[in-house]
N, C-alpha and C positions, 0 to 999 in steps of 0.2 A: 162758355158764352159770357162775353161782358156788354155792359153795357151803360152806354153814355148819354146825357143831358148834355144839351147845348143850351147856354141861357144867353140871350140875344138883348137887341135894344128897342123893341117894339114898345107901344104903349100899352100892350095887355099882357105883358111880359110874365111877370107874378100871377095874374092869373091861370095861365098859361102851363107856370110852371109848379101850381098847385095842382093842378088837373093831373099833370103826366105825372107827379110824385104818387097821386093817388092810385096807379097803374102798376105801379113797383116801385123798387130801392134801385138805384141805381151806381153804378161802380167807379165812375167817372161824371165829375160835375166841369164841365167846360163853360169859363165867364167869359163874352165879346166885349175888349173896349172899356169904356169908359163905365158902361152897365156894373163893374166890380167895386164899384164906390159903391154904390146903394144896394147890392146885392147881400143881404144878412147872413145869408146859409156859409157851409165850407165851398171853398174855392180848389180845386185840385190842378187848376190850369185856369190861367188867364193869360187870355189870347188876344193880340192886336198887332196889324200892321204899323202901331206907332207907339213902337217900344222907348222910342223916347217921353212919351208919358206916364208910363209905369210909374215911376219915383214919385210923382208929384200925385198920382191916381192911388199910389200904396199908401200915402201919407195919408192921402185924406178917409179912406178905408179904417186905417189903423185909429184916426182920428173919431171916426163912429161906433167904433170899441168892437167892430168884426173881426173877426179868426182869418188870422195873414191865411195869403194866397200860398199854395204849393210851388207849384213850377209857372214862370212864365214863359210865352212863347211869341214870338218874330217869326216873319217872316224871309222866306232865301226866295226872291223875286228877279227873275232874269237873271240868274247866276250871283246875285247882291245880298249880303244879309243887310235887310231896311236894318235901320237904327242900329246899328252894331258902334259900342263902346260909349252908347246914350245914356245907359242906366245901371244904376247901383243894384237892384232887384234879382236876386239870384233866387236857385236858378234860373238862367236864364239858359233856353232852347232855340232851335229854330229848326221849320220845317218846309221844305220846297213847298211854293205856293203857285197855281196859274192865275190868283184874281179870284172875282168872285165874291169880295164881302168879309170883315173879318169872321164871321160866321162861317163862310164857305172852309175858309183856314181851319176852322176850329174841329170841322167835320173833316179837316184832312189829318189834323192832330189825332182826333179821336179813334179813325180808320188807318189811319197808319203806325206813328209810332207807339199809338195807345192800345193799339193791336184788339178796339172795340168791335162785335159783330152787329149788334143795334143799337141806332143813334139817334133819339128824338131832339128835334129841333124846338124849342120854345121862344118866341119874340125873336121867329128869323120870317115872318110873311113874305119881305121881299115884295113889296108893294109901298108903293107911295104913298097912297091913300092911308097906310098903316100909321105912319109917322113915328116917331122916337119914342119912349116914355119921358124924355124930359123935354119935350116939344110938341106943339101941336103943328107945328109946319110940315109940311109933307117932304117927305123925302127924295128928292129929285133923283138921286142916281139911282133907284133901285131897279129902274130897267138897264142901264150901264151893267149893272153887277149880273142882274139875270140875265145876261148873254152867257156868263163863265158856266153857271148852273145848268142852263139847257145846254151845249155846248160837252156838259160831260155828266150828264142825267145817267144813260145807263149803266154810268161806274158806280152813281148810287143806289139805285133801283134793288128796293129787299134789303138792304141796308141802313138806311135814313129812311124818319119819319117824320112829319111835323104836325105839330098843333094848329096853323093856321095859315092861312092866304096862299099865295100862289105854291108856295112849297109845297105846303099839305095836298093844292090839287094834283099836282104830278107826280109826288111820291107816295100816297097815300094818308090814314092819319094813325096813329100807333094804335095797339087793342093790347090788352093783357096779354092776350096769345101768341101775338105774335113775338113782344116784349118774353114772354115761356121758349119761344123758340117752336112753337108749333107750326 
């Protein structure tokens, strides 16, 4: 059994993702986006559809005196790797994407190549209302994205977990136990 943290861009993010650490240790920590700049902990995968900002998002990471990132990862979208030959940041991965959020990707990183059987979600609500942590603006597209997630819910169902908002209602929220495998 392994098992992965997805750290998202919500604004209770960190809180979020003290709660699930308190739950267990986890074997895969997966950073969305631009969240890897202010993200303190280890990074084992940072994940974004806009692998061209890796370079300028690792710099400034490196610049806050945090522990480089592992692997990063892109997406193969429509048969296309986005950002292919945008950035310096090795490694550099990519993993078939249908949409859905860099978060959604990161849950496909972490179920597919990462070969993880449970996966909490932290600062992925998927709600508008939630907004960014570096934003109080609401997040328009997060019904756009929650089409991809309901749309292929029961490829995660028993699989994914999350902390909060619309995620957490459909997929449920994680427990020690089930994180045991029971």
């Amino acid at each position: 059994m392994r098992r992965a943290i997805v750290v998202g861009r919500s604004a209770a993010v960190m809180e979020e993702y003290a709660a699930a650490c308190a739950l267990c240790a986890f074997d895969e920590v997966l950073v969305v986006g631009e969240m890897g700049i202010h993200f303190p902990d280890r990074i084992n995968h940072w994940v974004s559809f806009h692998v061209e900002l890796f370079d300028h998002w690792a710099a400034r990471r490196a610049a806050a005196d945090y522990p480089p990132a592992g692997t990063f990862w892109g997406a193969i979208y429509n048969g296309r790797r986005l950002g292919a030959g945008t950035t310096m940041c090795r490694p550099l991965e990519y993993v078939p994407c249908v949409g859905g959020s860099s978060g959604y990707m990161a849950v496909q990183v972490a179920l597919g190549p990462r070969a993880c059987s449970h996966v909490v979600l932290t600062g992925v609500p998927l709600e508008a209302a939630a907004a960014h942590h570096d934003s109080a603006l609401p997040w328009r597209e997060a019904d756009k994205y929650w089409a991809t997630w309901a749309e292929h819910m029961d490829e995660l169902q028993g699989k994914v977990k999350s902390m909060s908002g619309r995620t957490r209602a459909a997929l449920g929220e994680p427990t020690r136990e089930w994180l045991d495998g029971a």
